[in-house]
C-alpha positions as CSV (number, residue, x, y, z in Angstrom):
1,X,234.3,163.3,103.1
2,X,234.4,167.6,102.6
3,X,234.7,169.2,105.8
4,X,233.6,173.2,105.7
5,X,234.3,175.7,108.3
6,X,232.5,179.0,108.7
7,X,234.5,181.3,110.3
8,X,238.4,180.4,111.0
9,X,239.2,182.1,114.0
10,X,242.2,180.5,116.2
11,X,240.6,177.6,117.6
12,X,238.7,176.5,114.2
13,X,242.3,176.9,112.6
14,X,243.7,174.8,114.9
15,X,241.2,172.4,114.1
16,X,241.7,172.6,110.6
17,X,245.3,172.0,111.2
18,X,244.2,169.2,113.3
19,X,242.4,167.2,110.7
20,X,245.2,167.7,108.1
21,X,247.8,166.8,110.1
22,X,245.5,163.1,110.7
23,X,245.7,162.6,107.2
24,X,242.2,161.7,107.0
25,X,241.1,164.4,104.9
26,X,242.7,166.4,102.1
27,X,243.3,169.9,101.9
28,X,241.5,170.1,98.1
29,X,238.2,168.5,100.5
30,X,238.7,171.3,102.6
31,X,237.0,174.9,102.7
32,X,236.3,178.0,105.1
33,X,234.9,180.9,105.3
34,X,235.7,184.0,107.1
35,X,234.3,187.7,107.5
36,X,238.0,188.9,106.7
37,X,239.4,188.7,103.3
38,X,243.0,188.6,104.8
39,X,242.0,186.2,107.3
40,X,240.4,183.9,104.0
41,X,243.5,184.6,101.6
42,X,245.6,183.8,105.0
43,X,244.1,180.1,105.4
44,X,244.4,179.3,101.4
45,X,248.1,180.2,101.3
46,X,249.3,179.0,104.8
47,X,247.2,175.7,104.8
48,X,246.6,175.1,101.2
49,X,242.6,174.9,101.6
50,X,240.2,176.4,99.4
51,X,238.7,179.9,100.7
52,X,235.0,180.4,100.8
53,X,233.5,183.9,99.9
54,X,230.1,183.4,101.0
55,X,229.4,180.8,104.0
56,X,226.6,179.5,101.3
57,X,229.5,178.5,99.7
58,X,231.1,176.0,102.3
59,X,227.1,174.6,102.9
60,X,227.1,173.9,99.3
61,X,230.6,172.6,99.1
62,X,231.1,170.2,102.4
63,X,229.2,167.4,103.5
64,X,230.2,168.5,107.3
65,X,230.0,172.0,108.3
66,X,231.3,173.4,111.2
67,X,229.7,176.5,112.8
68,X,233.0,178.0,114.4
69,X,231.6,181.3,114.9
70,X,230.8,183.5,118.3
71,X,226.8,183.4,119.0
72,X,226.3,186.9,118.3
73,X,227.1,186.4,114.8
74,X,224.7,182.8,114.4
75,X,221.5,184.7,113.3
76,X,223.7,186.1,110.1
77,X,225.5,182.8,109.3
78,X,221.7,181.3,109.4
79,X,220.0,183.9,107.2
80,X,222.4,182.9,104.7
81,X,222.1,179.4,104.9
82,X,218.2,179.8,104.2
83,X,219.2,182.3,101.4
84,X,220.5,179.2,100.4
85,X,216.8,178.0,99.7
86,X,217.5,174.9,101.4
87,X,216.8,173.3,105.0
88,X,218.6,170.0,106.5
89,X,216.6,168.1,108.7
90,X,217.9,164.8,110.4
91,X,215.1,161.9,110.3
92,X,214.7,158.4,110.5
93,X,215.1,156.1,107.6
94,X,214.4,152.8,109.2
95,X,212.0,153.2,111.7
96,X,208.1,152.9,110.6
97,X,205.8,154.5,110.9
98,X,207.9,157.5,112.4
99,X,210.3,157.8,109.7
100,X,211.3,155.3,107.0
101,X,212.2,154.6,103.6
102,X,208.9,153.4,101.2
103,X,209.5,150.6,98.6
104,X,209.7,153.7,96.5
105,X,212.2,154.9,98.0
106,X,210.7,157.7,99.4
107,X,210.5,159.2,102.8
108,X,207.4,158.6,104.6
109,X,206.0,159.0,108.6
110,X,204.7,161.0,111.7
111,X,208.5,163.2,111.5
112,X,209.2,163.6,107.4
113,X,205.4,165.2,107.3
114,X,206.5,168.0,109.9
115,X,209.8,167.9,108.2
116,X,207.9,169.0,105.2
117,X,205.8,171.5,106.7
118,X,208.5,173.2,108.7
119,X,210.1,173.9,104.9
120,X,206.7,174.8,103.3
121,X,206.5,177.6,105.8
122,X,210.1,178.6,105.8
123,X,209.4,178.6,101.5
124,X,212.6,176.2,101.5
125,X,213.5,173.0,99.8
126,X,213.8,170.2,102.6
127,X,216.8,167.9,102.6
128,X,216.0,164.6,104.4
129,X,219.5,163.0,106.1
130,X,219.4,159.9,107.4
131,X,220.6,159.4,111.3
132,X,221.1,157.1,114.1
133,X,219.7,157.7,117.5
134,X,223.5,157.8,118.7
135,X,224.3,160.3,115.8
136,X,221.7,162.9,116.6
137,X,223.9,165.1,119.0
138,X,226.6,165.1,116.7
139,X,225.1,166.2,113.1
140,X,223.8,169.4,115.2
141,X,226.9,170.0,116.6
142,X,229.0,169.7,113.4
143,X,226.3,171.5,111.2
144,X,225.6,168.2,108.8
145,X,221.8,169.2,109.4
146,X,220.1,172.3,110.9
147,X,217.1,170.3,112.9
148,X,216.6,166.8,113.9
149,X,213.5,165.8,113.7
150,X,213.8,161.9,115.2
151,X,212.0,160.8,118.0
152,X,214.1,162.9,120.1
153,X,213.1,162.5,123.5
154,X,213.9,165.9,125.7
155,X,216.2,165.1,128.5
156,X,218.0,167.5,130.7
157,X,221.5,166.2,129.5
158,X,220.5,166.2,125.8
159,X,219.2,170.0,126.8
160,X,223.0,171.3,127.8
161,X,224.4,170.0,124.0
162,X,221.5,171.5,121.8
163,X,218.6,173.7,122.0
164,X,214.7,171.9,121.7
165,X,211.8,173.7,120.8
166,X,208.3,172.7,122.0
167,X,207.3,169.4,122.0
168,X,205.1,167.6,119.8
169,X,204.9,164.2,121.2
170,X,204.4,162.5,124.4
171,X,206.7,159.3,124.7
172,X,207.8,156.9,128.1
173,X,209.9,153.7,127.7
174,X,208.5,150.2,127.1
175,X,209.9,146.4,126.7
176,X,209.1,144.2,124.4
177,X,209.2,140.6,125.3
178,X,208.9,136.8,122.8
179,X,205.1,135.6,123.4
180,X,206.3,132.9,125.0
181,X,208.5,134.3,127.5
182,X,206.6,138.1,128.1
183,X,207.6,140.1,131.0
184,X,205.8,142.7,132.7
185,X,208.3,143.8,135.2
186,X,211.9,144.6,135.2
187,X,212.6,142.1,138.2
188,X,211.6,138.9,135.9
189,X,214.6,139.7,133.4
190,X,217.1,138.2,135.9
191,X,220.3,137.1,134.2
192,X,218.4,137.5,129.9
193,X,219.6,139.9,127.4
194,X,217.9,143.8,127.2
195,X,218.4,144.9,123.7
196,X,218.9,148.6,123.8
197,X,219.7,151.4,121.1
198,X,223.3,153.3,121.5
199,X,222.2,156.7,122.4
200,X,218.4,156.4,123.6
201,X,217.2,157.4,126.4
202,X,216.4,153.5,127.6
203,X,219.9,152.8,127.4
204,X,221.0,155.9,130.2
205,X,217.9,154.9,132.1
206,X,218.6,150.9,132.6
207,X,221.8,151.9,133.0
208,X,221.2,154.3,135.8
209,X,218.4,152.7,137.3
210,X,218.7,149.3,136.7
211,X,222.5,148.3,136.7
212,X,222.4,144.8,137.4
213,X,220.8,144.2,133.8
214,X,222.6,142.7,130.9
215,X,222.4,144.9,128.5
216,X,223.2,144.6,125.2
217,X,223.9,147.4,122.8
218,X,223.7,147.7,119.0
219,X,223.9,151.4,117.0
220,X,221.1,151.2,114.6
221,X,217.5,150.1,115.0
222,X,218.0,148.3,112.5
223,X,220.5,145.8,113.8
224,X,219.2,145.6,118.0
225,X,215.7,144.2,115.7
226,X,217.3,141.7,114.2
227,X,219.1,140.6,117.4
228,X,215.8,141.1,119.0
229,X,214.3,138.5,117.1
230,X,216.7,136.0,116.7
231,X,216.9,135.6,120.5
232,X,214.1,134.4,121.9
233,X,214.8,134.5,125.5
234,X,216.0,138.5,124.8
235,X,213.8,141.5,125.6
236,X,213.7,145.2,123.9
237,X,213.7,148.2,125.8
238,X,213.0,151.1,123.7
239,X,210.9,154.2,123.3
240,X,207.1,153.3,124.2
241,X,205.5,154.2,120.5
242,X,208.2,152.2,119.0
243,X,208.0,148.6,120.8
244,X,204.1,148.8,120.3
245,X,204.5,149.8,117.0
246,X,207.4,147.0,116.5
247,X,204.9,144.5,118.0
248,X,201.9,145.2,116.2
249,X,203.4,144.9,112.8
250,X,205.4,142.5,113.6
251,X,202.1,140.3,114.9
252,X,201.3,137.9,117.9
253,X,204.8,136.3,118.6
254,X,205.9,139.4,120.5
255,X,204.2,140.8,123.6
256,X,204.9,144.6,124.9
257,X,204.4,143.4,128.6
258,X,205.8,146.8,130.4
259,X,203.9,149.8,128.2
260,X,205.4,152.7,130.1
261,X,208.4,152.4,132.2
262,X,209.7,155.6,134.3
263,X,208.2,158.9,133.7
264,X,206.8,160.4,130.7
265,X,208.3,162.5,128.5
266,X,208.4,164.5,125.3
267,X,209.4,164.7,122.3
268,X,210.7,167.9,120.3
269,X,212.8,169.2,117.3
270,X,215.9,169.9,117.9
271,X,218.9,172.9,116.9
272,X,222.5,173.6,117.3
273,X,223.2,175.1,120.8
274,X,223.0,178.7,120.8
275,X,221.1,178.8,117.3
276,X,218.4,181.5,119.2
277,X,217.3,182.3,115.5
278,X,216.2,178.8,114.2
279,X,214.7,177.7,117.4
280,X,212.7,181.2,117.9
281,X,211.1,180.4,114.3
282,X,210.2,176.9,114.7
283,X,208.2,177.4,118.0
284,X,206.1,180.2,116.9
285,X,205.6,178.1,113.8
286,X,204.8,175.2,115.9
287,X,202.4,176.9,117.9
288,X,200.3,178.0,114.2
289,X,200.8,174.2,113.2
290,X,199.2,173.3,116.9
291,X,196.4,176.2,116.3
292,X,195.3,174.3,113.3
293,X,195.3,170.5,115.0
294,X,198.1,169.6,112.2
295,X,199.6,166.7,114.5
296,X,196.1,165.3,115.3
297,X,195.9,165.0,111.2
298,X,199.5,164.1,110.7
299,X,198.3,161.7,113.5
300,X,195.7,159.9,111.6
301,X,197.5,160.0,108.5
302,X,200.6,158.3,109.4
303,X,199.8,156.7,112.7
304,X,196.3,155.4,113.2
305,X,196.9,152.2,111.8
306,X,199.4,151.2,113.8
307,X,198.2,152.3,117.4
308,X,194.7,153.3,116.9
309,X,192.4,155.8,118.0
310,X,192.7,155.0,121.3
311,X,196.4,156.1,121.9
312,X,195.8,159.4,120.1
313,X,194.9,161.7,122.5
314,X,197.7,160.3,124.7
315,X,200.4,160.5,122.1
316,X,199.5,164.2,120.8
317,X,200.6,167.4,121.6
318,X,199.9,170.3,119.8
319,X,201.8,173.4,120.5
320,X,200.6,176.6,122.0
321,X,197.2,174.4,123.2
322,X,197.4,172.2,126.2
């Protein structure tokens, strides 16, 4: 793995010390950049990584970028990244018909076509990274992408580590049940198995609300499906849109008995904490995207023939109109 800095001030130094001294990483897979050219010739000669003129340099270099500047100074480092003529979105890989991989090998679903849109207006090239639920925080936070775009349900803790624009989607929590064994209220699970996703928002709210429940906890979609369905007497709590979508590709042996649990919420891109800049531009381009119905036609390209008309008007939002 290359690991970039932009900026190297005392605390990102000591980082960068840090992660040396671990051993995990190698100064040659190193880089930073700062606004000083003593400060950059300082780092090269005292810690032996390479030195970065421009910060489009350490995007280009690293495969994790850390943003280890003051806020004041994020609109600058940001302008440069797009000067860059590229934009990193997190998405999906696995999860159909939201965001997944085709037989192609292409990205496809309700998120990738805003993904693409977003970088149509920006007049950027997109760059599609794959991510976990439980990963989602993160990648902001280290710079690996610039907006997540992955079923990322607003919540007020989620709110203190990054930044959401307006939301796009309306989402609440359902369960999932085996045909044969389908419940419709939380009180019939007694002593089964809940499946739930590391990092979702049904895993904090079973565990909050519901504590004598068995969870059990996997960190991919992937995986808690495949556990899902080789346990019969197991249920799977997860977003709404997701177990319906699960169960009506899946086909008749599996039952979504409990179609909204708790309140409902939204879902919303998502930015680095502080990134004013990058959020500012995505909601006003939200609210043109929502001025022209896009996610009612992203909507019935992408998700119609999984739910249905019906569950359209409940599922949309479009930005700047309701």
């Amino acid at each position: 793995m290359k690991i970039g800095f932009i900026g190297c001030g005392n605390m990102a130094t000591a980082m960068l010390k840090g992660i040396l001294k671990s051993g995990e990483v190698k100064a040659a897979d190193m880089i930073a950049s700062a606004k000083s050219d003593k400060t950059r010739k300082k780092i090269e000669q005292e810690l032996g990584i390479q030195k970065a003129d421009t910060n489009a340099q350490v995007v280009d270099f690293a495969d994790v970028v850390f943003l280890a500047v003051k806020p004041q100074f994020l609109e600058g480092v940001l302008d440069e990244i797009k000067d860059s003529g590229k934009i990193t979105i997190g998405v999906f890989s696995d999860k159909s018909p939201f965001g997944y991989v085709d037989e192609n090998g292409n990205y496809q679903g309700y998120d990738i076509e805003l993904a693409n849109r977003l970088g149509q207006d920006l007049g950027v090239d997109v760059e599609l990274v794959s991510t976990e639920a439980a990963n989602r925080v993160e990648y902001l936070q280290t710079g690996k992408v610039d907006v997540i775009l992955a079923n990322f349900t607003v919540t007020p803790e989620r709110a203190e580590a990054v930044d959401f624009a307006d939301p796009y989607m309306n989402v609440a929590l359902g369960v999932v049940s085996h045909k044969d064994k389908v419940v419709t209220d939380l009180d019939q699970i007694g002593d089964r198995t809940v499946i739930v996703i590391s990092g979702t928002t049904a895993e904090t709210y079973l565990t909050e609300h519901n504590k004598n429940l068995k969870l059990e906890k996997y960190d991919t979609y992937a995986a808690a499906k495949t556990a899902f369905e080789n346990n019969p007497d197991a249920v799977w709590a997860n977003d709404n849109t997701e177990v319906i979508a699960f169960a009506n590709q899946a086909g008749p042996e599996y039952v979504v008995g409990i179609e909204q649990l708790g309140d409902t919420d939204t879902i919303a891109p998502a930015v680095s904490k502080g990134n004013e800049s990058l959020l500012n531009w995505i909601n006003e381009d939200l609210k043109n995207l929502g001025s022209e119905n896009f996610f009612h036609a992203d909507y019935e390209k992408t998700l119609l023939d999984t739910y249905g008309a019906a569950y359209e008007d409940t599922l949309v939002v479009e930005p700047g109109q309701n």
